[in-house]
SESE-70112 format. One record per residue: residue number from 1; residue in three letters; chain; x, y, z of N, C-alpha, C, O, CB in turn. Coordinates in nm, 2 decimals, m for minus. Each point is the difference from the previous one (the first is absolute). Last residue first. Glycine has a CB too. Layout:
N
{nr NUM, rest Ala, kette A, neast X, nnorth Y, nup Z, caeast X, canorth Y, caup Z, ceast X, cnorth Y, cup Z, oeast X, onorth Y, oup Z, cbeast X, cbnorth Y, cbup Z} $
...
This chain:
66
{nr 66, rest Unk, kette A, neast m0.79, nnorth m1.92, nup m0.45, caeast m0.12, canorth m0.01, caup m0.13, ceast 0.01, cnorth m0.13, cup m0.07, oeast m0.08, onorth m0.02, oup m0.09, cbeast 0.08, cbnorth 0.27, cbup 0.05} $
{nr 65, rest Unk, kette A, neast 0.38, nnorth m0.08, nup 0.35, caeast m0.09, canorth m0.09, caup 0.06, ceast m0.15, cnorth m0.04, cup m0.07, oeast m0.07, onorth m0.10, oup 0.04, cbeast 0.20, cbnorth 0.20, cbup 0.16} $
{nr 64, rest Unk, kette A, neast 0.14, nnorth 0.28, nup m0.25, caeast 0.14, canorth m0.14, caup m0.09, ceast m0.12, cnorth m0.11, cup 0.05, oeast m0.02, onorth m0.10, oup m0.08, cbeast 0.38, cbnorth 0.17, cbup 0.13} $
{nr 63, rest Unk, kette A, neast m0.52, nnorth 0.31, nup 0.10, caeast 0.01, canorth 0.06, caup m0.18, ceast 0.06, cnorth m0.17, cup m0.02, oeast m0.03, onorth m0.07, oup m0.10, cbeast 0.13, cbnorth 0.42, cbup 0.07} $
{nr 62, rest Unk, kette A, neast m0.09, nnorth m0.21, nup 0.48, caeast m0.18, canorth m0.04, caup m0.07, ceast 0.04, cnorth m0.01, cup m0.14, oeast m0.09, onorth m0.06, oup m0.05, cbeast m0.10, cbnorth 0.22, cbup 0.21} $
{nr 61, rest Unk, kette A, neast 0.60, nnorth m0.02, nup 0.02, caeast m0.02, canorth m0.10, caup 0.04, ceast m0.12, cnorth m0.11, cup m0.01, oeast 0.00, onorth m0.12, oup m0.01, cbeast 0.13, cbnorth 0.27, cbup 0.12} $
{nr 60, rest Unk, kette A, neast m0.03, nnorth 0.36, nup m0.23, caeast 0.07, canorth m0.12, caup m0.08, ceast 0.00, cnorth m0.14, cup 0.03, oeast 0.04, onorth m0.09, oup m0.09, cbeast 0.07, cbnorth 0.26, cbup 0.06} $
{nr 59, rest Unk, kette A, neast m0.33, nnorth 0.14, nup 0.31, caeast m0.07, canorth 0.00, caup m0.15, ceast 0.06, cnorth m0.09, cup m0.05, oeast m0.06, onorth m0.10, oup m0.03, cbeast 0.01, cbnorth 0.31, cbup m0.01} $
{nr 58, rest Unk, kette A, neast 0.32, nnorth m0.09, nup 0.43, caeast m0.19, canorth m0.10, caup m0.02, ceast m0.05, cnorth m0.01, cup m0.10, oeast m0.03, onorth m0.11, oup m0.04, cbeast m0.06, cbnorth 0.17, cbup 0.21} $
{nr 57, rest Unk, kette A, neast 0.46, nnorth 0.20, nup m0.15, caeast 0.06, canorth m0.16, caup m0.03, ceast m0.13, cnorth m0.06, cup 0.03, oeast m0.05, onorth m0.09, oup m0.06, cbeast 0.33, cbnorth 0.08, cbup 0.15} $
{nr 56, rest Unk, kette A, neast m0.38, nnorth 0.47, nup m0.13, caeast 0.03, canorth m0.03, caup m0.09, ceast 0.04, cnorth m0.19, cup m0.02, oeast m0.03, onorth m0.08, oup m0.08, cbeast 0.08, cbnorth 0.38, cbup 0.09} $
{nr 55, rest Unk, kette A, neast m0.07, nnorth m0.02, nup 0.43, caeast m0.11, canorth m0.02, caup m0.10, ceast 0.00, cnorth m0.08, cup m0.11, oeast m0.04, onorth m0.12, oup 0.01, cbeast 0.02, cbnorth 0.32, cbup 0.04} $
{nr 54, rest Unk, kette A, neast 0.37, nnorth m0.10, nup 0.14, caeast m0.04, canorth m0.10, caup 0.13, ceast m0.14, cnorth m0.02, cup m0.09, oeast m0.03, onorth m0.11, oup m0.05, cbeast 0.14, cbnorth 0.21, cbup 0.34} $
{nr 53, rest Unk, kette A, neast 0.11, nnorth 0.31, nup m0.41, caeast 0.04, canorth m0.17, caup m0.07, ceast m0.04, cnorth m0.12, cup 0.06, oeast 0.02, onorth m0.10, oup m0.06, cbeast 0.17, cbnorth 0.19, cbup 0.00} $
{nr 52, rest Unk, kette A, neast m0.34, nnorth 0.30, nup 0.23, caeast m0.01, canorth m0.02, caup m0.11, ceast 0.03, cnorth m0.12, cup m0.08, oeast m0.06, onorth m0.09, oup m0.07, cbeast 0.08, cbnorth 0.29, cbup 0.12} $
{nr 51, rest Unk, kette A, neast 0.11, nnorth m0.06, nup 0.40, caeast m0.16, canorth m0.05, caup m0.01, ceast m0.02, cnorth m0.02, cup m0.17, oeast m0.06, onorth m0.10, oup m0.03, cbeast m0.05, cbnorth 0.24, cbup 0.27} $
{nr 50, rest Unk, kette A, neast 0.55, nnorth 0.08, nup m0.16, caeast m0.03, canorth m0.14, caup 0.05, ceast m0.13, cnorth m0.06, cup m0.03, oeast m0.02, onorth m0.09, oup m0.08, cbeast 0.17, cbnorth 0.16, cbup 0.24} $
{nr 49, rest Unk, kette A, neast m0.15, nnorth 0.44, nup m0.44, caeast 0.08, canorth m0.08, caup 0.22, ceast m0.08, cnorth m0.15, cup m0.05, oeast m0.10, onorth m0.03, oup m0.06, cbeast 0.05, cbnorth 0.30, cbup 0.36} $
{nr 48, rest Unk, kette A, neast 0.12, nnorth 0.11, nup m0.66, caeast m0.08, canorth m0.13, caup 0.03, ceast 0.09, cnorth 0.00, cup 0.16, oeast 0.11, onorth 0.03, oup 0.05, cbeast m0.17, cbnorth m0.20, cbup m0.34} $
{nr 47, rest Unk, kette A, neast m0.03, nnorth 0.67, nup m0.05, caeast 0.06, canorth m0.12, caup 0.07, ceast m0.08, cnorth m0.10, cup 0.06, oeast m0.12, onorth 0.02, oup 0.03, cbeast 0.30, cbnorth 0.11, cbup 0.01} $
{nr 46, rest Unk, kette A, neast m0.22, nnorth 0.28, nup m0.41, caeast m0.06, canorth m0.10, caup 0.07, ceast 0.15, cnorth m0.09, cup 0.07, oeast 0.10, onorth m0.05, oup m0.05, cbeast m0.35, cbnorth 0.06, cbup m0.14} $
{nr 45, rest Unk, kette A, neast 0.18, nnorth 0.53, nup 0.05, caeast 0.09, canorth m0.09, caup m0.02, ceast m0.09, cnorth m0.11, cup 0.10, oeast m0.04, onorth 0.03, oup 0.11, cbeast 0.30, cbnorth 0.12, cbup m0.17} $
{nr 44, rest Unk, kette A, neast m0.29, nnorth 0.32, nup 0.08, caeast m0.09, canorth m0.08, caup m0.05, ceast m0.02, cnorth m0.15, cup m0.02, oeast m0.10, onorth m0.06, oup 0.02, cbeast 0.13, cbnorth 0.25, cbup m0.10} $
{nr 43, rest Unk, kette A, neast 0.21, nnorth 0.25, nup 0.25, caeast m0.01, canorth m0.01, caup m0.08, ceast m0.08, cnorth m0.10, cup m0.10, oeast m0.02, onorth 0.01, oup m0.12, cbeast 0.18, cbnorth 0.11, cbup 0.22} $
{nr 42, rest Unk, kette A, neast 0.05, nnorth m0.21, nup 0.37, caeast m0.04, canorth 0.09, caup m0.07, ceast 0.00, cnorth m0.01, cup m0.14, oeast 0.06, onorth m0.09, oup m0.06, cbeast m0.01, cbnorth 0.20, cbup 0.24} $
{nr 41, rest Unk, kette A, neast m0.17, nnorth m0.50, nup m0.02, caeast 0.05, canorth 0.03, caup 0.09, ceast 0.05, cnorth 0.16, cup m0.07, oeast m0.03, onorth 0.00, oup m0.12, cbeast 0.08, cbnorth m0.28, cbup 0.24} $
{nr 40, rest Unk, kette A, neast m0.42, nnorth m0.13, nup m0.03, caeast 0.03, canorth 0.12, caup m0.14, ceast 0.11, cnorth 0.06, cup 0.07, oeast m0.03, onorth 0.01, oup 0.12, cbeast m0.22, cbnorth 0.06, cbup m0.26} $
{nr 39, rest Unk, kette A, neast 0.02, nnorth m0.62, nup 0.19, caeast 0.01, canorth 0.09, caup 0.04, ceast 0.10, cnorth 0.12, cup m0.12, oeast 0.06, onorth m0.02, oup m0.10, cbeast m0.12, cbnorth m0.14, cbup 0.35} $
{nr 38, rest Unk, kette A, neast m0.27, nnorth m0.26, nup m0.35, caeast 0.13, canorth 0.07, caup 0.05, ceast m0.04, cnorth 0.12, cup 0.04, oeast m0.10, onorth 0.06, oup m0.02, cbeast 0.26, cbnorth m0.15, cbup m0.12} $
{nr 37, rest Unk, kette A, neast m0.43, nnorth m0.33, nup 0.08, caeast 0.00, canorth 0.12, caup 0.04, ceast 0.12, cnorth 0.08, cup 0.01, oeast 0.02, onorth 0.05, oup 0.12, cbeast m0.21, cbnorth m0.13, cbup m0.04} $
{nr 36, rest Unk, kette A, neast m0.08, nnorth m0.37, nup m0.29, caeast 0.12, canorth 0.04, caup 0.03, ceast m0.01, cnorth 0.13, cup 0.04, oeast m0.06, onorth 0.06, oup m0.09, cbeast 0.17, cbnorth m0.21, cbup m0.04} $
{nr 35, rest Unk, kette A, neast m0.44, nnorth m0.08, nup m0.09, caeast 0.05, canorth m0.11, caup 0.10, ceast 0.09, cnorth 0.05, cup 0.12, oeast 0.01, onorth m0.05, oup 0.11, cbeast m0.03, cbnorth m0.10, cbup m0.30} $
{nr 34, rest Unk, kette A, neast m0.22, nnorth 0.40, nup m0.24, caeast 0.02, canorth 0.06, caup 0.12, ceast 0.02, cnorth m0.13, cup 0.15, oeast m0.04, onorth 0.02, oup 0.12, cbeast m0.12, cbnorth 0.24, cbup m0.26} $
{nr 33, rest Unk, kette A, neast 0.12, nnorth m0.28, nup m0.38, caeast m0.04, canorth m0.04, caup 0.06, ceast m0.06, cnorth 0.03, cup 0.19, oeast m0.08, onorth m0.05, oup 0.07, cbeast 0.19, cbnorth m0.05, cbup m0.31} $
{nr 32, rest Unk, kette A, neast 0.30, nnorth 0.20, nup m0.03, caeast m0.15, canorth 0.08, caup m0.05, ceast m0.12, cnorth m0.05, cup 0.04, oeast m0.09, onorth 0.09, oup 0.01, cbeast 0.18, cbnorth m0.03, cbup m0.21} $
{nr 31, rest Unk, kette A, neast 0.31, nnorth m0.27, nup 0.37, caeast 0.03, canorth 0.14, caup 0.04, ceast m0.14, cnorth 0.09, cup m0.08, oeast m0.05, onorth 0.09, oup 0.05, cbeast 0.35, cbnorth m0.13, cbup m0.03} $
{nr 30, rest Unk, kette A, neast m0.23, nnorth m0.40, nup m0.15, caeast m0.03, canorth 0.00, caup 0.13, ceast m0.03, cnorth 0.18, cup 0.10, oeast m0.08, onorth 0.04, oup 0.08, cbeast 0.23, cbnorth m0.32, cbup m0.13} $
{nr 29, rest Unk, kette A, neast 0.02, nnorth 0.22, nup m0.41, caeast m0.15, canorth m0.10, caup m0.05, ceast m0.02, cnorth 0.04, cup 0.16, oeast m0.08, onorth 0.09, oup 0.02, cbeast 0.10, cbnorth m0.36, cbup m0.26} $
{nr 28, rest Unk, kette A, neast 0.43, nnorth 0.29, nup 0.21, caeast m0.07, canorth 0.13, caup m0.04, ceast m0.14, cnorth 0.00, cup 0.00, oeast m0.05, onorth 0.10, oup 0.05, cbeast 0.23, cbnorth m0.05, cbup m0.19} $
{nr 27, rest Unk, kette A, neast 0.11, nnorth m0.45, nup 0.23, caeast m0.01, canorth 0.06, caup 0.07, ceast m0.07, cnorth 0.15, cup m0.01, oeast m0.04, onorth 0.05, oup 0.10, cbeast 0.21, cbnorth m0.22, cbup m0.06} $
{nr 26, rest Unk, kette A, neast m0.19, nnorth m0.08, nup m0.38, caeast m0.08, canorth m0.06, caup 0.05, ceast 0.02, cnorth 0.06, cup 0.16, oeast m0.10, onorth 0.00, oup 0.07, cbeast 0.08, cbnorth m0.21, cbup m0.27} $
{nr 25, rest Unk, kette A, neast 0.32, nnorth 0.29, nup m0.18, caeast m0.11, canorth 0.01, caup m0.02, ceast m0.11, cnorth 0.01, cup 0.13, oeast m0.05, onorth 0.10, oup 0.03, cbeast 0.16, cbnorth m0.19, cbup m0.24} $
{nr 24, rest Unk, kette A, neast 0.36, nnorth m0.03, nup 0.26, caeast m0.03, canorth 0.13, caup 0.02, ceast m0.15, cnorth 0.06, cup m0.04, oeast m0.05, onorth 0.10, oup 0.06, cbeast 0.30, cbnorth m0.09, cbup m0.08} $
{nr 23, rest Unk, kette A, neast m0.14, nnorth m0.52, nup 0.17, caeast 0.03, canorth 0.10, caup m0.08, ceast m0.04, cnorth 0.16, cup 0.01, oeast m0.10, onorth 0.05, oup 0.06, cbeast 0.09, cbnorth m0.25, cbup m0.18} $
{nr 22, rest Unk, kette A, neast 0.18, nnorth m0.15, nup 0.51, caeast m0.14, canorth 0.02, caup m0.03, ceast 0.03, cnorth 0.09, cup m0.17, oeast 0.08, onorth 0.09, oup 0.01, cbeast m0.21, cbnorth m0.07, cbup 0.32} $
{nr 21, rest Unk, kette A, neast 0.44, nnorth m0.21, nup 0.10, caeast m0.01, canorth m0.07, caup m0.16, ceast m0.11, cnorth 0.05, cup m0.06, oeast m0.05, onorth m0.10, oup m0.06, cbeast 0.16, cbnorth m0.11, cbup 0.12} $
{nr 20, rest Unk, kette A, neast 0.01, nnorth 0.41, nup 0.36, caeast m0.07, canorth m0.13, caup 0.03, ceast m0.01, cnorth m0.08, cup m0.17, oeast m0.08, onorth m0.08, oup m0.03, cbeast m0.09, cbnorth 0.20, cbup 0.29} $
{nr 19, rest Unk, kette A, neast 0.42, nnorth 0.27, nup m0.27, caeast 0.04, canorth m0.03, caup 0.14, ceast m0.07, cnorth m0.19, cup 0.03, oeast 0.05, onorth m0.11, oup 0.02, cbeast m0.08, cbnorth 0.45, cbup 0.08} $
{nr 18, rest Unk, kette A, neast m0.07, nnorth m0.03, nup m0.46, caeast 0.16, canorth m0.07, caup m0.08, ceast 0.00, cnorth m0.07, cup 0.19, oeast 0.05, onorth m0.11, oup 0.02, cbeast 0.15, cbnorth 0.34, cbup m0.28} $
{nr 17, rest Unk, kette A, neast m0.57, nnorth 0.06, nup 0.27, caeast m0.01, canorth m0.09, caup m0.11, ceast 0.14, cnorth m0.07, cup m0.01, oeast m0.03, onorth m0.12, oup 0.01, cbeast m0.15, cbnorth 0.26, cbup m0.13} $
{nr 16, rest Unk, kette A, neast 0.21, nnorth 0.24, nup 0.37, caeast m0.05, canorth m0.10, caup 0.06, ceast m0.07, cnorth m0.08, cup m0.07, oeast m0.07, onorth m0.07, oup 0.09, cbeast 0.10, cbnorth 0.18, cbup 0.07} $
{nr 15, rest Unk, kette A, neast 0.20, nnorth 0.21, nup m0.38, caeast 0.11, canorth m0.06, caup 0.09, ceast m0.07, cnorth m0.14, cup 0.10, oeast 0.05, onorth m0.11, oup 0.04, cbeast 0.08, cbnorth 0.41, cbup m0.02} $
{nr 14, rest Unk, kette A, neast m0.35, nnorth m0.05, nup m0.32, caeast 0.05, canorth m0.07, caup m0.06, ceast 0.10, cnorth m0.03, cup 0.09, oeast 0.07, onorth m0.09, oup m0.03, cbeast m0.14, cbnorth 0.17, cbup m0.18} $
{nr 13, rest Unk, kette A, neast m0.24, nnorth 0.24, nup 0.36, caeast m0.02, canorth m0.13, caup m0.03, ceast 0.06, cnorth m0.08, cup m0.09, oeast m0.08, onorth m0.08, oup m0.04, cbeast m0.08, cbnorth 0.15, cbup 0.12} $
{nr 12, rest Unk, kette A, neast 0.49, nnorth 0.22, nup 0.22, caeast m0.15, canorth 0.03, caup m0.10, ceast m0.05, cnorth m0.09, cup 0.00, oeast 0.05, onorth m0.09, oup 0.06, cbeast m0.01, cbnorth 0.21, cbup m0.21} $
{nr 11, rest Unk, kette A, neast 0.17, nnorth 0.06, nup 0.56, caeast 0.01, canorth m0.12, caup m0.04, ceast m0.11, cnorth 0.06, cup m0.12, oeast m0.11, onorth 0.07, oup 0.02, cbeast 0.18, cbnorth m0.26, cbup 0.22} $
{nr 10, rest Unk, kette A, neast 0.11, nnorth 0.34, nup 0.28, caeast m0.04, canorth 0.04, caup m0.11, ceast 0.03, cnorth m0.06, cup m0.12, oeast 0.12, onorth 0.01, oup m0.01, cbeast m0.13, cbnorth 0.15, cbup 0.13} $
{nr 9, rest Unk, kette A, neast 0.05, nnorth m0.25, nup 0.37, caeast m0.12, canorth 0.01, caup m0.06, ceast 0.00, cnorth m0.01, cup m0.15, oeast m0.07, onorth m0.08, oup m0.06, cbeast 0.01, cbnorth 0.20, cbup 0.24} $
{nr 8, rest Unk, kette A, neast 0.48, nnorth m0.04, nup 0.02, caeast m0.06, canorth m0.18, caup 0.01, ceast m0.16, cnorth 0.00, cup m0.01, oeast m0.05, onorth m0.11, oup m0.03, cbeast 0.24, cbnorth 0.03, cbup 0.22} $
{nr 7, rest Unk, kette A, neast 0.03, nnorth 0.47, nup m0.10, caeast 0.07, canorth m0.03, caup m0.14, ceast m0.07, cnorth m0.16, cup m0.03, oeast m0.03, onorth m0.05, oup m0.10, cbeast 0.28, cbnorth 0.21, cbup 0.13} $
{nr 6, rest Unk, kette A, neast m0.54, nnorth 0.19, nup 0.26, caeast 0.13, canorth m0.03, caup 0.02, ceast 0.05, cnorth m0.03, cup m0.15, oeast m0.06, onorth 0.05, oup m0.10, cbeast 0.04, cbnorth m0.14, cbup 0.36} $
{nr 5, rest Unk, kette A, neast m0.34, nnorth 0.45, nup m0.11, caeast 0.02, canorth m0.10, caup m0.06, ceast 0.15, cnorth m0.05, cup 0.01, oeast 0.10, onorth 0.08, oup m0.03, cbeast m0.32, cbnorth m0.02, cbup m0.10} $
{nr 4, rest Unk, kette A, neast m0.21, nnorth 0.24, nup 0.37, caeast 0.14, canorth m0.02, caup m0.03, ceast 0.03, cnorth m0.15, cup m0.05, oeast m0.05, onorth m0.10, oup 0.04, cbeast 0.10, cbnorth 0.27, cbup 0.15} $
{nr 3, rest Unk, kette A, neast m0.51, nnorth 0.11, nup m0.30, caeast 0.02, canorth m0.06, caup 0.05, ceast 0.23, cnorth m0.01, cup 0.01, oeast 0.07, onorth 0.02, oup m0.10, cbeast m0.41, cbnorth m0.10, cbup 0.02} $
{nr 2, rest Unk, kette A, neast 0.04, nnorth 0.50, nup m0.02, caeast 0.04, canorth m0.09, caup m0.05, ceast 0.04, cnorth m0.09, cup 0.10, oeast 0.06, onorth 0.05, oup 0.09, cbeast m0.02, cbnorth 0.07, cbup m0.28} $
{nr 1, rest Unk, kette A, neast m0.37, nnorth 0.30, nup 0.25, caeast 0.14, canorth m0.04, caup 0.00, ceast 0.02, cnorth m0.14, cup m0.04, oeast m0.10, onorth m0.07, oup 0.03, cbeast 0.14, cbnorth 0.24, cbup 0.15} $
């Protein structure tokens, strides 16, 4: 059985790339990288929860700080 999923979870990664300013490239680079773990909600479909982008603004954060 499938995890219940609210509306406030569910988030592409381009939604949570544009969120913390991150490109959509390099937010994807993270997600293959398997940094990122979405979650599938039926049918398959990846979603990001919060922790994600929380993810992602660290990266972007190590990334500007190079």
């Amino acid at each position: 059985m499938a995890a219940r999923v609210t509306p406030r979870d569910v988030s592409s990664i381009l939604v949570a790339a544009d969120a913390v300013g991150m490109s959509r490239q390099d937010a994807w680079m993270r997600e293959h990288k398997e940094l990122l773990e979405p979650g599938r909600i039926e049918g398959g479909t990846p979603f990001h929860r919060d922790e994600d982008a929380a993810m992602l603004r660290r990266i972007a954060e190590r990334l500007a700080r190079q």
